[in-house]
SEFIZA-3560 file (N, C-alpha, C; in Angstrom, 3 decimals):
REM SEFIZA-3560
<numar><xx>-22.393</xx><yy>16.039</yy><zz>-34.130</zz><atom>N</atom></numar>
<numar><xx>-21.156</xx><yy>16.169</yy><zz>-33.380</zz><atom>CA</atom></numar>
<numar><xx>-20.955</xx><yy>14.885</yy><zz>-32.566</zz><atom>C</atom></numar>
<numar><xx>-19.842</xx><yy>14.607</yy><zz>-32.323</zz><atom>N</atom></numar>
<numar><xx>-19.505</xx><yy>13.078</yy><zz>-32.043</zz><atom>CA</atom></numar>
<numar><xx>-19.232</xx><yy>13.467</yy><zz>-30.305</zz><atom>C</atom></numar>
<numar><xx>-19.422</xx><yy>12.224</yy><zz>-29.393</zz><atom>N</atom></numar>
<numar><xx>-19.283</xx><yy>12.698</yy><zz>-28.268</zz><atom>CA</atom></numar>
<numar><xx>-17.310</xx><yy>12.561</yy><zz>-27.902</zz><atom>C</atom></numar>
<numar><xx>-16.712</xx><yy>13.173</yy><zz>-27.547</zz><atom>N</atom></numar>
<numar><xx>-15.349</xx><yy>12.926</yy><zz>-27.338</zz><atom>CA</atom></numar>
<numar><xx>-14.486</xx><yy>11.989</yy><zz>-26.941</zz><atom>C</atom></numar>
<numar><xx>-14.209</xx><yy>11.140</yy><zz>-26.878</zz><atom>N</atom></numar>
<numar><xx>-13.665</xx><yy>9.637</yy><zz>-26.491</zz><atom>CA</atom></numar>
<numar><xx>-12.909</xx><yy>10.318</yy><zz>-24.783</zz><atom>C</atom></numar>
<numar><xx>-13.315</xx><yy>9.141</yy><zz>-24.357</zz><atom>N</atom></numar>
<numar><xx>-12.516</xx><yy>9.760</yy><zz>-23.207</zz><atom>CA</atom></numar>
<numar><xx>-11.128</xx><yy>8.568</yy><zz>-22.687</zz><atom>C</atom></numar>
<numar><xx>-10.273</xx><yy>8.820</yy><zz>-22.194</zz><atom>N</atom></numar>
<numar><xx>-9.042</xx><yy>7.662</yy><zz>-22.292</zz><atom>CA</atom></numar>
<numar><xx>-9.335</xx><yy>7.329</yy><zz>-20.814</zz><atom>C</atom></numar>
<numar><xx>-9.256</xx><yy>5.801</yy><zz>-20.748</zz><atom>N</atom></numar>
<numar><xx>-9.372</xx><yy>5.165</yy><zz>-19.406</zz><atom>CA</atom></numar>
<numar><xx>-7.994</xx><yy>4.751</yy><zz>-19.619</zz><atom>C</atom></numar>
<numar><xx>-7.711</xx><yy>4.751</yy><zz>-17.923</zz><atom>N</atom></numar>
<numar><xx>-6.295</xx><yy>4.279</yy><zz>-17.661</zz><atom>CA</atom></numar>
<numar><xx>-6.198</xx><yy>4.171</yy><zz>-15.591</zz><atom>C</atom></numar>
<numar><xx>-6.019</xx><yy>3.002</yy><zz>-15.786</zz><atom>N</atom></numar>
<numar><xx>-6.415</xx><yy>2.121</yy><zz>-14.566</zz><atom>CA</atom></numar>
<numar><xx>-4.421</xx><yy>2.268</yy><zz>-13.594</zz><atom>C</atom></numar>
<numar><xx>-4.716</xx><yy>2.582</yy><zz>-12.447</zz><atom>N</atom></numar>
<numar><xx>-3.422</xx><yy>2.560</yy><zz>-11.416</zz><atom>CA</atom></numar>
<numar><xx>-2.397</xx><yy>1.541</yy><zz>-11.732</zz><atom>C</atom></numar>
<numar><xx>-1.232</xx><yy>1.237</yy><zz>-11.898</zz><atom>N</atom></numar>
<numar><xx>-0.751</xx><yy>0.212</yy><zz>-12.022</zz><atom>CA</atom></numar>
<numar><xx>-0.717</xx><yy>-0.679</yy><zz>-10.494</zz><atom>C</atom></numar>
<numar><xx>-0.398</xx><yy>-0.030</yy><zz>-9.865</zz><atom>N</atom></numar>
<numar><xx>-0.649</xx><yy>-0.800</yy><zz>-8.533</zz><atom>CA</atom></numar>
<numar><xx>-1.510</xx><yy>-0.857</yy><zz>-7.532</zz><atom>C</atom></numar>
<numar><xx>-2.779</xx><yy>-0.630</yy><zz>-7.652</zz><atom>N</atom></numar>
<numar><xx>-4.152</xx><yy>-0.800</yy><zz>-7.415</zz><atom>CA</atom></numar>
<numar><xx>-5.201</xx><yy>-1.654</yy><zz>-7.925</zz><atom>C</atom></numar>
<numar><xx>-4.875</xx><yy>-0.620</yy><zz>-9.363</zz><atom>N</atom></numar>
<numar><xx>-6.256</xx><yy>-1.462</yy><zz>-10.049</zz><atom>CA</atom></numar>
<numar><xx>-7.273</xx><yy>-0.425</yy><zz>-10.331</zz><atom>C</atom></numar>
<numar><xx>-7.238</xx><yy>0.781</yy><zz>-8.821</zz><atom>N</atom></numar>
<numar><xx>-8.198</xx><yy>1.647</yy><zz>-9.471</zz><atom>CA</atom></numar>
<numar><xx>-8.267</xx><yy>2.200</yy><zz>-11.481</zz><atom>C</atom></numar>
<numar><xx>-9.338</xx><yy>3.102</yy><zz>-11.486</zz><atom>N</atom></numar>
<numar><xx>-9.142</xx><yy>3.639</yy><zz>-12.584</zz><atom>CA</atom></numar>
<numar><xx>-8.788</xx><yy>5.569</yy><zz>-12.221</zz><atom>C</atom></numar>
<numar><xx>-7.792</xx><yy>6.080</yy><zz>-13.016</zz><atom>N</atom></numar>
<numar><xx>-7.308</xx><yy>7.285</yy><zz>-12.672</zz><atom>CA</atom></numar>
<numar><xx>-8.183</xx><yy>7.725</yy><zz>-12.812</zz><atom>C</atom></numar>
<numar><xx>-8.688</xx><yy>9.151</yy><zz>-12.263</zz><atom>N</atom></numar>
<numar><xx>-9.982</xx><yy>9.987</yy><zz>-13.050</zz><atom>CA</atom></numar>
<numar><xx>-9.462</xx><yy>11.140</yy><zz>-14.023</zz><atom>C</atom></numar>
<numar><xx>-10.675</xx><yy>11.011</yy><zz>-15.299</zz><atom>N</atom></numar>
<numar><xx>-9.771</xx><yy>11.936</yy><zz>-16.816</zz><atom>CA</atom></numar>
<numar><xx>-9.268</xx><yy>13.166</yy><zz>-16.290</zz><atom>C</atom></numar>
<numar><xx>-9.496</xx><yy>14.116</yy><zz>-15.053</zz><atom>N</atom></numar>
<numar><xx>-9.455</xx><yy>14.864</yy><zz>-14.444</zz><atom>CA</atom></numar>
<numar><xx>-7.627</xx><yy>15.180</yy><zz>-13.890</zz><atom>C</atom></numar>
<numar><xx>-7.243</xx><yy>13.621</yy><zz>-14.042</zz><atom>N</atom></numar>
<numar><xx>-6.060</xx><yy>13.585</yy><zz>-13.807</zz><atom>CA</atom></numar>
<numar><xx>-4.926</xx><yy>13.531</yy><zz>-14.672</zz><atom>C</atom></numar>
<numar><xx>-5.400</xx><yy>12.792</yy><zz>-15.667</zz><atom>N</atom></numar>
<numar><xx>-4.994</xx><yy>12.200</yy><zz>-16.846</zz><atom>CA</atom></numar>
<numar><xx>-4.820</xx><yy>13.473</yy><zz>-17.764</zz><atom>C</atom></numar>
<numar><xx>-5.700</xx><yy>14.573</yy><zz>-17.324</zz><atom>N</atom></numar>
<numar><xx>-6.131</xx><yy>15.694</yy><zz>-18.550</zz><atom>CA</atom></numar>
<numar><xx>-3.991</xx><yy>16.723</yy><zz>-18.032</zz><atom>C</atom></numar>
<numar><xx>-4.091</xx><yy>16.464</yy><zz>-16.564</zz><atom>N</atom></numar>
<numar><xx>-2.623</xx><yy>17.194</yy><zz>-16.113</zz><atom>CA</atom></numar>
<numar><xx>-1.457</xx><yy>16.332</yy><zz>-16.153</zz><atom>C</atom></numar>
<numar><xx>-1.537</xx><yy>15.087</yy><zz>-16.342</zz><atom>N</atom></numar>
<numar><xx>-0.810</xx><yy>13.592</yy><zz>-16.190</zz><atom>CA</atom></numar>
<numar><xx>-1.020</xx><yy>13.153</yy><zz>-17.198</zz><atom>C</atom></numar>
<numar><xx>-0.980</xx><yy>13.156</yy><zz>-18.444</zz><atom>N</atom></numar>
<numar><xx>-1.331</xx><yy>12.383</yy><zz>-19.836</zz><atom>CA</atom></numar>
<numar><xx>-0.906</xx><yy>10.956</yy><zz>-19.806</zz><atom>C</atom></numar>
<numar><xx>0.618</xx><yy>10.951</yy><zz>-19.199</zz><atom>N</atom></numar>
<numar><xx>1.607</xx><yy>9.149</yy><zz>-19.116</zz><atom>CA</atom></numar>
<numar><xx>1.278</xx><yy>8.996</yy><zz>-17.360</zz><atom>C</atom></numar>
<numar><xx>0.252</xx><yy>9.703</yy><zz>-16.402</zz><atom>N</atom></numar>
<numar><xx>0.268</xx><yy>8.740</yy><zz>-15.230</zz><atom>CA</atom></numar>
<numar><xx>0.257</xx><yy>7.362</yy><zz>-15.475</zz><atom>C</atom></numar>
<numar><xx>0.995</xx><yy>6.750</yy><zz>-14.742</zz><atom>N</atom></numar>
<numar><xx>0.371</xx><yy>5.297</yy><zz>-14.091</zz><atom>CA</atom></numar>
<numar><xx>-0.170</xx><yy>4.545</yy><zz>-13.181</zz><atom>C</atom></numar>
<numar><xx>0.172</xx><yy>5.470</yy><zz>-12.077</zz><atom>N</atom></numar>
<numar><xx>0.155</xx><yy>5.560</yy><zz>-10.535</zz><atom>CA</atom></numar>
<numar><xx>-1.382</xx><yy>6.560</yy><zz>-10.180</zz><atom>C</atom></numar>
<numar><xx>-2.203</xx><yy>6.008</yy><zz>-9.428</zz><atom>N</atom></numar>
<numar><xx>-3.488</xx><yy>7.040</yy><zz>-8.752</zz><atom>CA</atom></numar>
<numar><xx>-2.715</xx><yy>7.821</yy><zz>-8.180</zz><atom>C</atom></numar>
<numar><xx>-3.861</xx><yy>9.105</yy><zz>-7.688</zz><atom>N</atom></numar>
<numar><xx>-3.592</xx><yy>10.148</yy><zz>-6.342</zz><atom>CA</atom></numar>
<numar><xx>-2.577</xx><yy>9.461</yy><zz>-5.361</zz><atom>C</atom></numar>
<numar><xx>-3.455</xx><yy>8.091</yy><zz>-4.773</zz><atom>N</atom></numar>
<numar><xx>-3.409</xx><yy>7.870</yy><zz>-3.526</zz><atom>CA</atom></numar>
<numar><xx>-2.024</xx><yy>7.233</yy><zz>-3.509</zz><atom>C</atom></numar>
<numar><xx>-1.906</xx><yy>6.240</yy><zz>-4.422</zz><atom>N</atom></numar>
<numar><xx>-0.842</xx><yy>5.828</yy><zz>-4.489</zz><atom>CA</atom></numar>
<numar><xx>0.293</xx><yy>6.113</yy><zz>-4.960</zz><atom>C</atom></numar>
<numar><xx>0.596</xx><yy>7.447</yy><zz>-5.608</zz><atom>N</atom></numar>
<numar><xx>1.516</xx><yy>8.066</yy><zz>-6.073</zz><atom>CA</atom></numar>
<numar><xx>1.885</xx><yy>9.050</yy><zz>-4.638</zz><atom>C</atom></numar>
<numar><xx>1.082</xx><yy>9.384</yy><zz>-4.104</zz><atom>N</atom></numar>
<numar><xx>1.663</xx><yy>9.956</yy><zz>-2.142</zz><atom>CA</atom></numar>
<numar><xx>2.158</xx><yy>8.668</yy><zz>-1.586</zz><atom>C</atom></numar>
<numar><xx>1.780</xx><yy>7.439</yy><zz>-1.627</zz><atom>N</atom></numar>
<numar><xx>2.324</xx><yy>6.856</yy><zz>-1.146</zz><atom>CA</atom></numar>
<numar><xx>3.978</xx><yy>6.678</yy><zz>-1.115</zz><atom>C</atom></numar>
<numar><xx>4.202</xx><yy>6.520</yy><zz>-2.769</zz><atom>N</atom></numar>
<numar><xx>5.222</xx><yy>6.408</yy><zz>-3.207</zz><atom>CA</atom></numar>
<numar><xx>6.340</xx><yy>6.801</yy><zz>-2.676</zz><atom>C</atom></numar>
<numar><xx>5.859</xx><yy>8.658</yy><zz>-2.678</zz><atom>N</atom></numar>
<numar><xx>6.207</xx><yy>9.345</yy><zz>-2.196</zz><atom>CA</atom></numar>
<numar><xx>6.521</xx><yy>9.442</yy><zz>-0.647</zz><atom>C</atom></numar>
<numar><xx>5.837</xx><yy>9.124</yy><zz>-0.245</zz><atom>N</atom></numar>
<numar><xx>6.020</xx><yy>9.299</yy><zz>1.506</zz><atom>CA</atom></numar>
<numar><xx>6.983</xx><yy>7.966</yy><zz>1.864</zz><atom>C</atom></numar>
<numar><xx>7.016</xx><yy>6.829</yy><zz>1.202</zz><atom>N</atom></numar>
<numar><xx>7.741</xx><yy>5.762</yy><zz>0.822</zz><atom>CA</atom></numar>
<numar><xx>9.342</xx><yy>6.067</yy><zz>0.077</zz><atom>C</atom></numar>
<numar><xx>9.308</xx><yy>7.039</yy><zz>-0.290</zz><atom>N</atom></numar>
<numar><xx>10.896</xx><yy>7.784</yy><zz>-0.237</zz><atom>CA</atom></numar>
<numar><xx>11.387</xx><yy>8.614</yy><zz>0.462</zz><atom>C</atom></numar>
<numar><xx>10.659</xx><yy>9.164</yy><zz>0.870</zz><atom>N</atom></numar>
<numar><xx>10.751</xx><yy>9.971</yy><zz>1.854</zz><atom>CA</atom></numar>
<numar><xx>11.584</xx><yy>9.559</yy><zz>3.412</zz><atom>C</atom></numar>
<numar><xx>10.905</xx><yy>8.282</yy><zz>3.539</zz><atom>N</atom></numar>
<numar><xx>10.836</xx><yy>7.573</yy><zz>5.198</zz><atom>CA</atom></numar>
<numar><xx>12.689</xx><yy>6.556</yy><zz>4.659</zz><atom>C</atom></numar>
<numar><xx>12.168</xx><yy>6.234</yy><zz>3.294</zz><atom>N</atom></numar>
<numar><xx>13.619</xx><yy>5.679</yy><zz>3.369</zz><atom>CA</atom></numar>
<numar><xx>14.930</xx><yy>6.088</yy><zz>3.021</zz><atom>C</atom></numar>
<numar><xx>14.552</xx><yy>7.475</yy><zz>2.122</zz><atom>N</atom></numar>
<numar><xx>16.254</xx><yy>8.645</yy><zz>2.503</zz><atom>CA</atom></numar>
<numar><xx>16.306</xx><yy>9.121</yy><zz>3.182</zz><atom>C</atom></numar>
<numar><xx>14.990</xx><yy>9.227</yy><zz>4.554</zz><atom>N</atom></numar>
<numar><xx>15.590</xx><yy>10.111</yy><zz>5.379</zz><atom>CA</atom></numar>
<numar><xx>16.805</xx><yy>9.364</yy><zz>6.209</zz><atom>C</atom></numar>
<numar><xx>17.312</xx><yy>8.183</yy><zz>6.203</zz><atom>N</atom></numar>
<numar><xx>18.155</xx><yy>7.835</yy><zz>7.261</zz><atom>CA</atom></numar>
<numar><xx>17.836</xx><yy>7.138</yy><zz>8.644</zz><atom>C</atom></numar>
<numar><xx>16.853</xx><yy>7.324</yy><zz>8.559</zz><atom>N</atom></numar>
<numar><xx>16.038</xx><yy>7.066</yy><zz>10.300</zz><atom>CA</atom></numar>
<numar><xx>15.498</xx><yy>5.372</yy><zz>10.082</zz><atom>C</atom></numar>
<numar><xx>16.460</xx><yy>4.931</yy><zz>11.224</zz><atom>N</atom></numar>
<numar><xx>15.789</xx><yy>3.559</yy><zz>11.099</zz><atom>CA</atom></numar>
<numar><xx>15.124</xx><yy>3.154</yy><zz>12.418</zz><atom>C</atom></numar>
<numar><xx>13.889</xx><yy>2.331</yy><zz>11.681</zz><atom>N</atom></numar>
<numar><xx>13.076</xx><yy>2.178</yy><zz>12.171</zz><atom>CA</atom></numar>
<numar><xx>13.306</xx><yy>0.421</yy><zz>12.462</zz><atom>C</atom></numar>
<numar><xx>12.809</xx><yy>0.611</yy><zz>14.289</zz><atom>N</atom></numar>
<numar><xx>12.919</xx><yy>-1.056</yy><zz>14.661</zz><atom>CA</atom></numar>
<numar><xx>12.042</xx><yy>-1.462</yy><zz>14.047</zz><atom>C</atom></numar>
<numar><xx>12.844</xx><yy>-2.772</yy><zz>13.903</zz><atom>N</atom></numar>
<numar><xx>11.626</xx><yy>-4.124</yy><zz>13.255</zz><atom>CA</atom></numar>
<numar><xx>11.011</xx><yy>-4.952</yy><zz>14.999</zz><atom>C</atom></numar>
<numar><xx>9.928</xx><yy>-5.322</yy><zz>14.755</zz><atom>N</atom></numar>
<numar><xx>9.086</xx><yy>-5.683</yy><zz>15.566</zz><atom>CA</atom></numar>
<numar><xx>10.043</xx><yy>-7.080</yy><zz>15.524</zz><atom>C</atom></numar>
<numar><xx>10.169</xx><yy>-7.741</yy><zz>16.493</zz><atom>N</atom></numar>
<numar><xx>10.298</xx><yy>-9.250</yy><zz>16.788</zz><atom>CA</atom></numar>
<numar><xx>9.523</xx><yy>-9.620</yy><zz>18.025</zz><atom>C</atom></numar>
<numar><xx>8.889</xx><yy>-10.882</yy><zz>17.109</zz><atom>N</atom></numar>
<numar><xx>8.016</xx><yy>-11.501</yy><zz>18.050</zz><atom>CA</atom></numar>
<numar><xx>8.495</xx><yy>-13.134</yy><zz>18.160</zz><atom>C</atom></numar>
<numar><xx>8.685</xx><yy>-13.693</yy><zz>19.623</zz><atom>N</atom></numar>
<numar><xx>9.179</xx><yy>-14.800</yy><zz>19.807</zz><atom>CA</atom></numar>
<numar><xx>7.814</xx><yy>-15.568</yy><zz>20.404</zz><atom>C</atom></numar>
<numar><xx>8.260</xx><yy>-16.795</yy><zz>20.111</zz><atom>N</atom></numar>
<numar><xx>7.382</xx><yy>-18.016</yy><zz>20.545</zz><atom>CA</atom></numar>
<numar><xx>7.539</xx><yy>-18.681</yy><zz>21.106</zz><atom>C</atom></numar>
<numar><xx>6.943</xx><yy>-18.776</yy><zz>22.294</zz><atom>N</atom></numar>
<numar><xx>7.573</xx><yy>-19.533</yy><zz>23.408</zz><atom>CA</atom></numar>
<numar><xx>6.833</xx><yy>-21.035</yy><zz>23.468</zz><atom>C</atom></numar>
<numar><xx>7.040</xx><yy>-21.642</yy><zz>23.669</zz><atom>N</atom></numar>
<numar><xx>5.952</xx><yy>-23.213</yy><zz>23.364</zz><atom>CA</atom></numar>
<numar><xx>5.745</xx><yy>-23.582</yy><zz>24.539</zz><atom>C</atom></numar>
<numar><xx>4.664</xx><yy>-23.683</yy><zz>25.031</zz><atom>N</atom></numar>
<numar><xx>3.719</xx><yy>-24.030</yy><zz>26.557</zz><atom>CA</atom></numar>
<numar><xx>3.747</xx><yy>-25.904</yy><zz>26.569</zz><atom>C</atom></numar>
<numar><xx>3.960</xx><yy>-25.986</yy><zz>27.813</zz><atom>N</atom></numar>
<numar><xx>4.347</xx><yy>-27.374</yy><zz>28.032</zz><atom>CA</atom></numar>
<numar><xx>2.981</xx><yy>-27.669</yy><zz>28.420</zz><atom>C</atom></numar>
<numar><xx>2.494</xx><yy>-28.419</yy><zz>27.160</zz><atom>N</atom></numar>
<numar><xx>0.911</xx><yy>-29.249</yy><zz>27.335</zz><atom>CA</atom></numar>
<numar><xx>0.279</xx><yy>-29.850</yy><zz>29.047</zz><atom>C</atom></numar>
<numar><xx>1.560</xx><yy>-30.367</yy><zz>29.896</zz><atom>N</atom></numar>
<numar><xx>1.314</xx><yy>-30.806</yy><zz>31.467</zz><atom>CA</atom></numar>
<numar><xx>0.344</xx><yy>-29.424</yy><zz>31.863</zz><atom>C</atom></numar>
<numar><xx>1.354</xx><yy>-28.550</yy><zz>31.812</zz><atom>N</atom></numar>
<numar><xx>0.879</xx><yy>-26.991</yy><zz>32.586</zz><atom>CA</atom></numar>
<numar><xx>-0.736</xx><yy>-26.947</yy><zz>32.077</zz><atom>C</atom></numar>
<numar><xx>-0.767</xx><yy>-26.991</yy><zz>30.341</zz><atom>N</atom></numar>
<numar><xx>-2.214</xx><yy>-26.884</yy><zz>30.009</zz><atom>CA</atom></numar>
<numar><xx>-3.026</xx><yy>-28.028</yy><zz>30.516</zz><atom>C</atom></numar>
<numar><xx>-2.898</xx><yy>-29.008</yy><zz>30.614</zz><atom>N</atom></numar>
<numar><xx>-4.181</xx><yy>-29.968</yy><zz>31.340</zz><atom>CA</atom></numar>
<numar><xx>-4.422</xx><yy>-29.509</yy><zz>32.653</zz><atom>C</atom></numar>
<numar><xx>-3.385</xx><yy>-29.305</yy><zz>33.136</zz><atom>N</atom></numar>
<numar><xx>-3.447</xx><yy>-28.848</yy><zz>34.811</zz><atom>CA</atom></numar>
<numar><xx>-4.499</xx><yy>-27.972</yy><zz>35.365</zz><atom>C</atom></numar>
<numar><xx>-4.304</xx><yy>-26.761</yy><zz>33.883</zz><atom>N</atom></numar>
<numar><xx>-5.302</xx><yy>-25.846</yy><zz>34.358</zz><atom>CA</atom></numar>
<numar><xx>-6.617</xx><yy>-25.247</yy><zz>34.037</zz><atom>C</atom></numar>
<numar><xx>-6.745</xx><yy>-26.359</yy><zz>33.243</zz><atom>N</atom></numar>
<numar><xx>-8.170</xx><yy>-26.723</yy><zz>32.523</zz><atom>CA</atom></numar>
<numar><xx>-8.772</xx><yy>-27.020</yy><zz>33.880</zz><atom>C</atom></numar>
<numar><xx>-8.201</xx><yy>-28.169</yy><zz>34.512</zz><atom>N</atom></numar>
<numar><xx>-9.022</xx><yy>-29.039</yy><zz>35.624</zz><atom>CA</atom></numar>
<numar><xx>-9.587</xx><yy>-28.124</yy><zz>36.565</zz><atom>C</atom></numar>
//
């Protein structure tokens, strides 16, 4: 008796490899567990409507005088 071939098939956006466990309920996955919730929670956040601030961060440039000054 031959041992059963088993089909590997690796996340598309990871890299992981799916487990056959998944593959056996998912035959065409492409996407892991983890990253297929992602996906998901990633549509989720962006039909719901709700916007979310973007962080801005400014740069203020320190006048080198001030820095020698207070080295000394």
């Amino acid at each position: 008796m031959k041992p059963k071939a088993t089909q590997l098939s690796f996340c598309s956006r990871c890299g992981d490899e799916i487990p056959p466990d998944e593959l056996q309920f998912l035959p065409n996955a492409s996407l892991c567990a983890f990253c297929y919730n992602m996906q998901l929670e990633y549509r989720d956040i962006h039909h719901s409507g709700i916007k979310i601030p973007k962080t801005v961060l400014t740069l203020v440039p320190q006048n080198p005088k001030t820095q020698d000054s207070n080295a000394a």
